[in-house]
N, C-alpha and C positions, 0 to 999 in steps of 0.2 A: 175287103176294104180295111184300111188301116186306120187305128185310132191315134186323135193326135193329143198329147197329154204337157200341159205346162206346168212347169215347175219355178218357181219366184227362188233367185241367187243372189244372195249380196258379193260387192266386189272381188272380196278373195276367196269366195267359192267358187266367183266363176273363171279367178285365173289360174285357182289351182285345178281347176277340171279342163282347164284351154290349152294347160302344161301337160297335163297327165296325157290329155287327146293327142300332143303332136310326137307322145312318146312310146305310146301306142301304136298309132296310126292312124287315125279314125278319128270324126267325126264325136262332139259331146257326146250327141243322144247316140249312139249307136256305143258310146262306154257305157254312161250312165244304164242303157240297157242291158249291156251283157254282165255288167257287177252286180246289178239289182239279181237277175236270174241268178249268178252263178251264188250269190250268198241268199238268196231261197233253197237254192241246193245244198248246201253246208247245213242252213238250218237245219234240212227236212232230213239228211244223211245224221245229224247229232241226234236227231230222235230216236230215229228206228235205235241207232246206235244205245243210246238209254231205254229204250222197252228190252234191246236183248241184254242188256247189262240185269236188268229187274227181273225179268225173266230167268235169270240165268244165277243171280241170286235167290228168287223164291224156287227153284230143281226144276222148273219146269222148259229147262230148253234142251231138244232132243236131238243128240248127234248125228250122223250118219257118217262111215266111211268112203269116200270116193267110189273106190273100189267095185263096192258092195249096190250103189247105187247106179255106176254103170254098167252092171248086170242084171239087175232090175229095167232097165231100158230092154 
């Protein structure tokens, strides 16, 4: 079952999201959906992105060659 989730727009949010929709293709809520996910994603990929940046400046991140690892399989 799907949840139904309202969101309050003033004028020119909802005409620039009515432009964005017919430029797209689709329907508000089905952009407003896939932007919300896709920039959860960005977020969650800049994390990991900074733990191995942190990691990788305190020595603690461990290489491996390709190579090496596909003969470990």
């Amino acid at each position: 079952m799907s949840a139904i989730v309202s969101v309050r727009l003033n004028d020119q949010e909802k005409d620039l999201l009515t432009k964005a929709s017919i430029v797209f293709n689709c329907k508000i809520s089905s952009l407003m959906k896939q932007l919300t996910f896709e920039r959860l994603e960005d977020e969650y990929d800049l994390s990991v992105i900074n733990e191995y940046e942190k990691d990788k400046e305190a020595g603690t991140v461990e290489l491996f060659d390709f190579d090496d690892v596909v003969k470990e399989l």
